[in-house]
N, C-alpha and C positions, 0 to 999 in steps of 0.2 A: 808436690803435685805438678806436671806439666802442664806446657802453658798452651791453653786452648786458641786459637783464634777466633777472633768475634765473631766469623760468619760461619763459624760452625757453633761457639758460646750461643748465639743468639737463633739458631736455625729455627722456624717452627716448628712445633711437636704435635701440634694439633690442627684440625681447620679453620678452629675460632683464631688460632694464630696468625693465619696467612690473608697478610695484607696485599689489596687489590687486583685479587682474581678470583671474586665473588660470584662471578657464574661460574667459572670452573668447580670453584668448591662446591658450589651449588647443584652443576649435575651431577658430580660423584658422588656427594651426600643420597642425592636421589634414585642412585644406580645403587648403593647399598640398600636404603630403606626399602626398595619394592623389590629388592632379590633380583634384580636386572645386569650382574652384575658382566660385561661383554671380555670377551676373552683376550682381546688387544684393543691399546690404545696407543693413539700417537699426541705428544705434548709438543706442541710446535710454540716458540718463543725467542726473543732476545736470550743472552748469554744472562744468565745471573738473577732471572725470575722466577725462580720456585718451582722449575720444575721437576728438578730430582726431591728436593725437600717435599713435595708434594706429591711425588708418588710411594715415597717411604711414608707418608701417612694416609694413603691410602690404602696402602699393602697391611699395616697395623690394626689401621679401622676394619679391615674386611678378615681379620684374626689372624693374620699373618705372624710369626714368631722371625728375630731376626736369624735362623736359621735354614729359614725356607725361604728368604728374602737373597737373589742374586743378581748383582750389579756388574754390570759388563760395558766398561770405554770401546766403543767402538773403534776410537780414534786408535787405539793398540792391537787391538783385537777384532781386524775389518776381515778378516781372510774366510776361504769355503770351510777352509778345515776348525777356524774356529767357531761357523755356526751348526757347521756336521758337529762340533763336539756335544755342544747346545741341543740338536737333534737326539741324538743319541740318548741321552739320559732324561729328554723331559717326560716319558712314559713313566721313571721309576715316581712313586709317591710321594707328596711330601712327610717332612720327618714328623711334625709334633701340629699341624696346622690345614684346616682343610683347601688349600689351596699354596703352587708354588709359585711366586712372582720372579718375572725376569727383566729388570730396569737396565733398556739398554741405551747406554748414554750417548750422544756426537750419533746419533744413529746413520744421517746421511755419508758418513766416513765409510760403510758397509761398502766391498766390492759389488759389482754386478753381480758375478760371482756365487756372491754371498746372500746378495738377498735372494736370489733364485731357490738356492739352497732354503732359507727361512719361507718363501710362500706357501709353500706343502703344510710347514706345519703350522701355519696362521689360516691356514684353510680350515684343516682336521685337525685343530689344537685337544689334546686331553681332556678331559673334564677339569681337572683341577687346576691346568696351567691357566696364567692370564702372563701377558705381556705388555709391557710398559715402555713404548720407542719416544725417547726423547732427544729432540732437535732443535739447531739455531738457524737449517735452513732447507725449510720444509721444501723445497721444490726441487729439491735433490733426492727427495725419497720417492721411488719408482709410485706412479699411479695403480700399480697392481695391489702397492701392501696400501698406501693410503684407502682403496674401495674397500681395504678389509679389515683397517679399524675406525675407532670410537676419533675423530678427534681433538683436540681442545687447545684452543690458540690462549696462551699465555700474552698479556698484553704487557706493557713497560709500565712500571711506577711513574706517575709524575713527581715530577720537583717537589711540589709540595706532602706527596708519601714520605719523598725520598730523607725531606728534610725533620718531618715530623722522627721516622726512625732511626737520626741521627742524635737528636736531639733526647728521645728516650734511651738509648743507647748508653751515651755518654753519661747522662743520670745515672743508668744504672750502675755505672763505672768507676762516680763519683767526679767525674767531670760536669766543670762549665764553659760554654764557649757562646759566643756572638749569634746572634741570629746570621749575620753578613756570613759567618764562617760558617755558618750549617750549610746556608744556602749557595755559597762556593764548592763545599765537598759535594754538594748533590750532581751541582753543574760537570763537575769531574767523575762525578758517579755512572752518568751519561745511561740514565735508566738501567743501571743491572745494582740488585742488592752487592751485591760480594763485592764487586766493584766498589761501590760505597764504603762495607765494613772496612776493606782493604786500606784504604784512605784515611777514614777516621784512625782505625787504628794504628798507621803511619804518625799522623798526629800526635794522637796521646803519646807511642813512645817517645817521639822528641821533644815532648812539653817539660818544660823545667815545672813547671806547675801545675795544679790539679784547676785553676783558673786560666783557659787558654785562650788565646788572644787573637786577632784579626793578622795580624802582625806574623805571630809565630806560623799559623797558618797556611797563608802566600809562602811564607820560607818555604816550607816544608814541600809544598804542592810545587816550588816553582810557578809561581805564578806574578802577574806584575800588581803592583800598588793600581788599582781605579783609574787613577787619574793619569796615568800614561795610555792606556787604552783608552781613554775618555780624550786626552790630547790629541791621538794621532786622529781620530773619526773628528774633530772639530777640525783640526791641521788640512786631512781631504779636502770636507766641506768649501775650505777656504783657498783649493788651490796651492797650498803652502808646503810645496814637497821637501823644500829643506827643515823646515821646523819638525813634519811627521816625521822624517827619516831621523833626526834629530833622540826624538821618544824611543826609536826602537833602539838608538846603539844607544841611550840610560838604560833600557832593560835591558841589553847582552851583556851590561858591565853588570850589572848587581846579577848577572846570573841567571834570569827567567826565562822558562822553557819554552820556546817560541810555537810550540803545536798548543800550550795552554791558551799564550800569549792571541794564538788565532782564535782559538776556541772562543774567548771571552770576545774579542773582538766582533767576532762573528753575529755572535748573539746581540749586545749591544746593536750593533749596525743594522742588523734586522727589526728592530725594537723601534730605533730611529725610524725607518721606511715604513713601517706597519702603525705607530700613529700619525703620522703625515698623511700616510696616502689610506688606511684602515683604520678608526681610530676606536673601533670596536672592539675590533679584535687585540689595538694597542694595547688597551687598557686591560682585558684579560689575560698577557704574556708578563705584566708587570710583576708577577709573581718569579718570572724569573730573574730577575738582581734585588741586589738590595733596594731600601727605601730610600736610603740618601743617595742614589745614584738616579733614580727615575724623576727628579724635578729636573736634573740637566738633561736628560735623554729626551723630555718633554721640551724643551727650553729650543734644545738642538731641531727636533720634529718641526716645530715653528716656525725657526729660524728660517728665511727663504734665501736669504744669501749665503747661506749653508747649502752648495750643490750635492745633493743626495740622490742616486736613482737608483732603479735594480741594478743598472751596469756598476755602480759601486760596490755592491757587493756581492757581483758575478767574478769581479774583476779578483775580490778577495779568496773567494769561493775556490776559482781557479788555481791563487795563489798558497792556499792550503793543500792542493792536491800536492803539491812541489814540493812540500816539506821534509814526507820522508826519504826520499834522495837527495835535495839541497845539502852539497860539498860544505859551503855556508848557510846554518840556520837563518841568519835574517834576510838573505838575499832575496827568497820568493815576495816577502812582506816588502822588501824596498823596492822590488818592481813594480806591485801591483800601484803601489803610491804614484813611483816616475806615472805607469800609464795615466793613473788618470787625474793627476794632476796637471800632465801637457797638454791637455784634451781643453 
C-alpha cells in the first residue's frame, strides 16, 4: 500500500471533523438545511486552514459525487484561455449529481484577464453550477467577484488546537512525545494545519523510537536547546554583548537554523515585555512555551536590571527581516545585539 502523508491520512471527511472554524461550518451547514444554497463562494484564509478540505465537504454534503467535483490551481492555471475553457463547458450537466462544483485553489493568482473572463459567468452562473474561490490573499481578488460571492474568512488555529492535533495524531500513529515537543511543532506550525502535519511527520520518520524525545525533536526542527535562547535575551538584558554573541556562535556550531533560532527568540522576548509591562495579557500567552520555561521568563519580566523595551525587540524584529539574504546566518542576530547593547 503507498504511503499516505498525514495531512492528507488525517484530512477531515466531515464537518464534525473540522477543527476551529465553527462559524464557517456553521453557515454552510445552514445554507444546506434551508436550500439556500448561493452559487459562489469565496474561502479567504492563512495557507493550511481547511479550506480546500472544507470545500470538498461541502460539495459531498450538498450530494456531490467526486466526478462532478473540479479542482483548478490557479497558480498553473491563471490564463484567459484557461477560464474560457471553464466557461465553455459549465452549461454541459453534471454527470451522476444534482449540482457541478468548481474549487478553485490560489484564486488571487487569476490574471486580470482572467477574472474578467469568469465575471459573466458568476453573474449568470447555470442553475446547477456553484463555485468555490479559495485564497491566502483575499485583497487581491478584484472587488467585482468579491460583491458576487458568499464569503467566509477562515481563521488560524491557535497553539493550543495546533497542539491538541499533534498530540492525537501521533496516538493515532502509535507515537509518544513531550508535551515541550508538541508545543514546539505547533510554534513551527505557525497556524497552518499541513504545515504542522509536515513537521510532526518529519519527526516520526527520524525517531529511532516509537517514544520521542525533546531532544530528537530540536534535532530534527533545527532548532536551539531553551537555554541558549533564554541566555542571549538574559545576556541583552545585562548589556552583555560578548557573552549573547557568545550563545549564538554555540548554536551555529551544533547547527541550528537561525530563522528558528529567531522565531523562538522572538516569542520569548515578547512574553518577557508583555508581563512587565501587560501582565494580563502575559499570563494568557503563557500557553505559548513550555512550563519550565515560563518561571524564568517571569523571573526575567521582574527583573528591573534586566534593560527590556519595545526597542529591544524592534531591534530583533528588524533583525529577522535580514535573515533571508544574510550571506551569514548569524550576522543579522549579532548585530541586533552590538545595537543595543552599546546603547
Amino acid at each position: 500500500m503507498a504511503y499516505i502523508a498525514l495531512y492528507r491520512k488525517y484530512r477531515p471527511q466531515k464537518f464534525s471533523d473540522v477543527i476551529g472554524q465553527d462559524v464557517v461550518v456553521s453557515q454552510l451547514s445552514e445554507q444546506i438545511k434551508n436550500k439556500t444554497i448561493a452559487h459562489a463562494h469565496l474561502f479567504s484564509g492563512g495557507r493550511g486552514t481547511g479550506k480546500t478540505s472544507v470545500a470538498r465537504i461541502f460539495a459531498r454534503e450538498i450530494g456531490c459525487s467526486d466526478e462532478d467535483i473540479y479542482e483548478i490551481d490557479a497558480a498553473s492555471n491563471r490564463s484567459i484561455d484557461d477560464v474560457r475553457a471553464i466557461r465553455d463547458v459549465v452549461h454541459i450537466s453534471p454527470f451522476s449529481s444534482p449540482y457541478k462544483i468548481y474549487i478553485v485553489d490560489e484564486a488571487h493568482m487569476l490574471t486580470k484577464e482572467a477574472w474578467n473572463a469568469l465575471l459573466k459567468t458568476l453573474e449568470e452562473p447555470p442553475a446547477h453550477v456553484i463555485f468555490i474561490l479559495a485564497t491566502t490573499e483575499k485583497h487581491k481578488v478584484p472587488d467585482t467577484i468579491i460583491s458576487r460571492c458568499q464569503v467566509f474568512d477562515f481563521r488560524k488555529p491557535s497553539r493550543a488546537e495546533l497542539v491538541q492535533t499533534i498530540e492525537k495524531v501521533a496516538k493515532a500513529e502509535k507515537y509518544s512525545l513531550p508535551k515541550a515537543g508538541a508545543e514546539h511543532i505547533a510554534l513551527l506550525g505557525d497556524g497552518s494545519y499541513r504545515d504542522t502535519y509536515g513537521i510532526l511527520e518529519k519527526v516520526i520518520q527520524s525517531s529511532k523510537d516509537t517514544k520521542i524525545t525533546l531532544d530528537e525533536i530540536l534535532e530534527v526542527t533545527g532548532a536551539p536547546q531553551s537555554d541558549l535562547v533564554l541566555n542571549v535575551i538574559k545576556y541583552v538584558g545585562e548589556k552583555k554583548a560578548d557573552d549573547a554573541i557568545g550563545e549564538i556562535q554555540k548554536a551555529s556550531v551544533k547547527g541550528v537554523d537561525m530563522k528558528v533560532f529567531m522565531e523562538l527568540l522572538l516569542l520569548r522576548l515578547r512574553l518577557v515585555l508583555l508581563i512587565r509591562y501587560a501582565p494580563k495579557t502575559g499570563n494568557i500567552l503563557k500557553e505559548s512555551v513550555p512550563e519550565e520555561e515560563q518561571k524564568t521568563l517571569e523571573e526575567m519580566a521582574k527583573d528591573k536590571d534586566l534593560k527590556f523595551t519595545g526597542e529591544t525587540l524592534l531591534a530583533f524584529l528588524d533583525a529577522s527581516k535580514m535573515l533571508s539574504f544574510a550571506t551569514v546566518p548569524e550576522l543579522p542576530i549579532e548585530l541586533a545585539i552590538i545595537k543595543l547593547c552599546e546603547k
